[in-house]
N, C-alpha and C positions, 0 to 999 in steps of 0.2 A: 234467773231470778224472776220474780214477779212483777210486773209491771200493772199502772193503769193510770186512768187519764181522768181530768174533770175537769169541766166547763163551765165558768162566770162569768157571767157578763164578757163575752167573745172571748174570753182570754181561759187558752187550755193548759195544764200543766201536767207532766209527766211524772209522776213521782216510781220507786220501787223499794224491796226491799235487802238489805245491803247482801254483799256475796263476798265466804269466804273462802280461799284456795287453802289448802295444806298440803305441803310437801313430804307423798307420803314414799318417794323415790328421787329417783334421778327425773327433773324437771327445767325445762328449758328455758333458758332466760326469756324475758319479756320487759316490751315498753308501756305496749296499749294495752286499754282493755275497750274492747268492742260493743257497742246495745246495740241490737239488732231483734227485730221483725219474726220471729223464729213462725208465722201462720200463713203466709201469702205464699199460693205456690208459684205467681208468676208475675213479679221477678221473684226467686226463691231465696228466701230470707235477705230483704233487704238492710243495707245499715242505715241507723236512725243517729247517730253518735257514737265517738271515740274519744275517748279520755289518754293525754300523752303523759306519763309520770317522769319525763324529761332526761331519764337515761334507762338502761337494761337494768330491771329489778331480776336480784337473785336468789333462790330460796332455797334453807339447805333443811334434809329430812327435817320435816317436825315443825320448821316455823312457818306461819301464818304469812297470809297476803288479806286485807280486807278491800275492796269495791268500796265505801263508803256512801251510799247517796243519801241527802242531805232533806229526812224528814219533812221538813216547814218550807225550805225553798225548792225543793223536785228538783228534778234532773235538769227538766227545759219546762220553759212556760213562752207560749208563743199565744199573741195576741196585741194588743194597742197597748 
């Protein structure tokens, strides 16, 4: 996904734009889904956050998984 960041008055926020998986085979269960760093080559690709959906999501051919990130409040807003 696309990722970016912007600055107010100290306070930055992450926002992106949402991601969707399809199950276009055999697909392996999952809990997380990871944002990470995909530019720095040292440390290489660092993680930035990890989202828990609280048990193994499973997907069978054809149906969707959405990422959701939340427009108006971003991912993370770090600042006072």
């Amino acid at each position: 996904t696309t990722m970016s960041t912007s600055l107010a008055t100290a306070t930055s926020k992450i926002t992106g734009t949402d991601v969707v998986f399809t199950a276009s085979g055999s697909m392996a269960s999952f809990r997380y889904a990871d944002l990470y760093n995909d530019t720095p080559t040292s440390p290489a690709d660092p993680l930035i956050s990890w989202f828990d959906y609280g048990s193994a999501v499973n997907l069978l051919i054809g149906e969707t998984f959405t990422v959701d990130f939340d427009a108006s409040a971003g991912i993370a807003t770090f600042g006072p």
